[in-house]
Structures are given as C-alpha cells and as structure tokens.
C-alpha positions in Angstrom: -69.3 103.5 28.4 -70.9 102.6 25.2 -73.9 104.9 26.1 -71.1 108.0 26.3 -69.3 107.2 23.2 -72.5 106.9 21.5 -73.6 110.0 22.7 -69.9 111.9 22.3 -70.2 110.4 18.8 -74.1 111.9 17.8 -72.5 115.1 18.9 -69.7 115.6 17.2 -72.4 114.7 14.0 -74.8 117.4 14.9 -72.1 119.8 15.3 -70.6 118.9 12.0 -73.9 119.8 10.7 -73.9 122.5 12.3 -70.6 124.0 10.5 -71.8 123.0 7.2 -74.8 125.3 7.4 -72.9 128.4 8.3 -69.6 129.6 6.5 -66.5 129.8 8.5 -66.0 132.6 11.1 -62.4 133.2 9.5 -63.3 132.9 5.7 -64.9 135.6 3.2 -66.9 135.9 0.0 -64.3 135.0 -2.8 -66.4 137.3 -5.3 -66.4 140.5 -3.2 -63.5 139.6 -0.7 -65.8 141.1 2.1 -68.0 139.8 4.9 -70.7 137.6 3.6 -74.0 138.5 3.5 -77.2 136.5 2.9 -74.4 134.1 3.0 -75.1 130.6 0.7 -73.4 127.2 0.3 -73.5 125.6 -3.4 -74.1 122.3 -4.2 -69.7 121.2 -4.1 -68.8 123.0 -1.1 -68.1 126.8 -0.9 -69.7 129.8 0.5 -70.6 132.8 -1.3 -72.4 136.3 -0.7 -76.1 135.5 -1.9 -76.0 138.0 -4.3 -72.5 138.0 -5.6 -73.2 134.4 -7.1 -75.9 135.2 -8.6 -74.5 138.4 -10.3 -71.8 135.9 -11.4 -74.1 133.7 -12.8 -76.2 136.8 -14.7 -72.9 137.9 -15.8 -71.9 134.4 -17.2 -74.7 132.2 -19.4 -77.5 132.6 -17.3 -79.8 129.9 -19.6 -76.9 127.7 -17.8 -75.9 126.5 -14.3 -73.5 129.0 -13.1 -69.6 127.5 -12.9 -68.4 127.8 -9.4 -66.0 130.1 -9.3 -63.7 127.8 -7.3 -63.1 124.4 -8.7 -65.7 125.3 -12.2 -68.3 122.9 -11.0 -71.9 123.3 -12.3 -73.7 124.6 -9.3 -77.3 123.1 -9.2 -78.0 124.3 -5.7 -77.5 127.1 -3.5 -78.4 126.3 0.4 -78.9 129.9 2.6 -77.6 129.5 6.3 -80.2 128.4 8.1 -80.6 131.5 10.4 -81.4 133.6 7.3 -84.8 131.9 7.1 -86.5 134.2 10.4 -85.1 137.0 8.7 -87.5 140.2 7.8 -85.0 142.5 6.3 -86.6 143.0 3.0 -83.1 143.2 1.2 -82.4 139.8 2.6 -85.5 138.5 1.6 -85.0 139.5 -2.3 -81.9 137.7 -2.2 -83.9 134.7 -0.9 -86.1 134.8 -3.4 -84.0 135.4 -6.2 -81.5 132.0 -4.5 -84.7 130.5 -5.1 -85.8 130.9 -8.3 -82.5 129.8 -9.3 -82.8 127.0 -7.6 -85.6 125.7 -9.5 -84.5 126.5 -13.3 -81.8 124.0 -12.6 -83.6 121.6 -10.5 -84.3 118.6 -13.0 -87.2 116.8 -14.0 -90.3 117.9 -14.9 -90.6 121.3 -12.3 -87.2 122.3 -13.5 -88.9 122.1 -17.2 -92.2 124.1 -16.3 -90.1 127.3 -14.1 -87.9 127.3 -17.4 -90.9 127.9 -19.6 -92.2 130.4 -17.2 -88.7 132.0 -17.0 -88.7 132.3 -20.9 -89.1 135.7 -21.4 -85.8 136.1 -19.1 -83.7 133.5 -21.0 -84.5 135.1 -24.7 -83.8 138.7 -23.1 -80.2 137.3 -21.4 -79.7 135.2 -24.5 -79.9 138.5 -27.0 -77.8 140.8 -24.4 -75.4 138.0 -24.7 -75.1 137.8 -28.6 -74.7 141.8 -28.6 -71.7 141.4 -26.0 -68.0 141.1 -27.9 -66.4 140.1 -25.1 -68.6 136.7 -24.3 -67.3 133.6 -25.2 -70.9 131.8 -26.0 -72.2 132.9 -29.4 -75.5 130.6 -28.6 -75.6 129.4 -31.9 -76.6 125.8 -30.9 -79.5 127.3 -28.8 -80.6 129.4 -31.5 -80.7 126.9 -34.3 -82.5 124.6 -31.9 -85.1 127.4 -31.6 -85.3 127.9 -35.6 -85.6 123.8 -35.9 -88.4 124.3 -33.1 -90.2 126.9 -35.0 -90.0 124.9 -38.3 -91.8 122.4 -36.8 -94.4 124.7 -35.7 -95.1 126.4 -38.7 -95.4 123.0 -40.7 -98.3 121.7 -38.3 -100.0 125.4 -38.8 -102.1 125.7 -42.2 -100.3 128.6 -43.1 -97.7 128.5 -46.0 -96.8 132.5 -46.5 -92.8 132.8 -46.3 -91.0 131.8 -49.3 -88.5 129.3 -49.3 -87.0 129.2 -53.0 -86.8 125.2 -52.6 -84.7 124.9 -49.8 -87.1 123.9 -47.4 -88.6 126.0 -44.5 -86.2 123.9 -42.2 -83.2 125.5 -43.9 -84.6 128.9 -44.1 -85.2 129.1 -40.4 -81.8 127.9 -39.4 -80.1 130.2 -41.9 -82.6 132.9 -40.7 -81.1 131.7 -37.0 -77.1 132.4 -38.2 -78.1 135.4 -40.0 -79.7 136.8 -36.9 -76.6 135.7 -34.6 -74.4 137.3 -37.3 -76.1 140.4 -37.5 -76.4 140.8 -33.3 -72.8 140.4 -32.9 -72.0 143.1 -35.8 -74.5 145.4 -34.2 -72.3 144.6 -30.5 -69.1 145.3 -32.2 -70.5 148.2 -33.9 -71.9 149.7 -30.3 -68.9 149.1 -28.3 -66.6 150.9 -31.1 -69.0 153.7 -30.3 -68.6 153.4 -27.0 -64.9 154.0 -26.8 -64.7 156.4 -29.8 -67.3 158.7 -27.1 -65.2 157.9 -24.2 -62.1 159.4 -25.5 -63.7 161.9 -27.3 -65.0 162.9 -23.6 -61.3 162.1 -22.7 -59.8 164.4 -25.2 -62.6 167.2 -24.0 -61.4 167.2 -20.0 -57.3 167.4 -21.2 -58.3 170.4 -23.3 -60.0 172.0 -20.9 -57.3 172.0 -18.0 
C-alpha cells in the first residue's frame, strides 16, 4: 500500500513537471494574443512567444532585465519548452539563440559581467536609439554620467593632458560633457519626430487633394 502511494505520489510530481515545461493547451501569448511559438517560460511563471518577449524587452531598456508584462517582475530567465531543443527549423533556432544570449547578460556574477562587455557595442547603440526616442520614459542619465566618471578615470591614469578644463576639473567636464550630450540627443529626437509628422500629413494633405 505504501509502495502504491509512493509511486501514485512520484507520478503526480513528474507530471507536474511535466506541465511546467510546456504552456497550457488552452492559454495564448499575452504579447501577440496568438498561438505560441518557440514558446518560453520566465523566471516568475508565464509563458510567452520566444520572440514577442524579446521584442518587448528591445522595445523597453534593453541594458535592463525586461519587466514581465504580467505582474512587472524583472525576468532573469527565460526556459524554452523542452521539445524545442531537437528542433532544426532555422527560424526556431534564432529564437534560441537570441533566448540565450539574453539569458546570460542577466545571469549574475562574473559570466553575466564578461557577455555584457562583449555585448557593449549593442548596449551603447540601444542606449543612443533610446535618448533620441521622445516617447521613452528612461533618459539614461545615471548610465551616462557613470560612463563620463568612467572615462575621467581613464584619462587621468593616461599621460595625456590635451582637453581643457578652465579649472573645474576633468571630472566635471566629462559629466557636464555627459548632460550636454543627453540634452542635445533628446532635442535632436524631438526635432526628428516633428519632422516626421509634419511629412506624414503633408503626404496626408497630398492623397485628399488628389481624390
């Protein structure tokens, strides 16, 4: 009797298991509202299309863990269903590869530190498409000071002594250099989108004169 309730018991645990590697057969992406595909489970619980997620996440901060678009919790891990790993669909394998790679930017610890110094190129290019964008939210002012402070420090261990600081200090001209340059991108985004919409109803205007 014991020997069937301990066996009833490890398989209502594997089957558990089981569910919580594949999204529910009645459920759908809450991104796209569609079926899931390359379908992956983050780190507090909910399903997403592989590749909705992480278009989320390059729409949000992407030198941050993306918010879950559910209950807002910093997801640090996405886990692909299981069955996606025999898969040879090259599509599917991007998608993979890409859950991947984010994986390890926000894994911790020293490997998180060295794929985020490899991924730097990405993080500056996001960071600037970010500080051109009127609509975001995150000015990355912090970031970018922190980056100035950095470079202060680096140019005081060099031997080199060529940019003028008019006795405030290279610390201070880098960090006002910083605000300047966050300043300047964001004027340059506001100028661009009024552009934008000054062309798209001038193309407006255009189509109602010609009907």
């Amino acid at each position: 009797m014991e020997t069937d309730e301990g066996e009833r018991k490890v398989e209502e645990s594997r089957e558990r298991k089981r569910l919580s590697e594949t999204p529910p057969d009645d459920d759908c992406c809450p991104i796209c509202f569609g079926t899931f595909t390359v379908p992956c489970r983050s780190n507090c619980g909910h399903w997403y299309c592989g590749n909705c997620i992480l278009q989320f996440w390059n729409y949000s901060s992407a030198s941050k863990p993306c918010k879950c678009p559910m209950c807002t919790c910093k997801i640090l891990n996405l886990m692909p269903e299981a069955s996606l790993q025999q898969q040879q669909d090259q599509e599917v394998m991007e998608v993979l590869k890409s859950v991947q790679r984010y994986n390890l930017l926000f894994v911790g610890g020293a490997r998180g530190l060295v794929q985020k110094v490899r991924e730097l190129p990405f993080f500056v290019k996001r960071m600037l498409q970010a500080l051109m964008d009127p609509d975001t939210n995150d000015s990355y002012l912090a970031e970018m000071r922190l980056f100035a402070m950095v470079l202060s420090i680096l140019y005081r261990a060099t031997p080199f002594d060529f940019i003028p600081t008019g006795g405030l200090g290279i610390g201070r001209v880098f960090d006002f250099s910083a605000v300047t340059l966050v300043l300047i991108l964001r004027l340059v985004g506001i100028y661009r989108r009024r552009r934008l919409t000054q062309r798209v109803r001038h193309l407006a205007a255009m189509e109602l004169l010609q009907e």
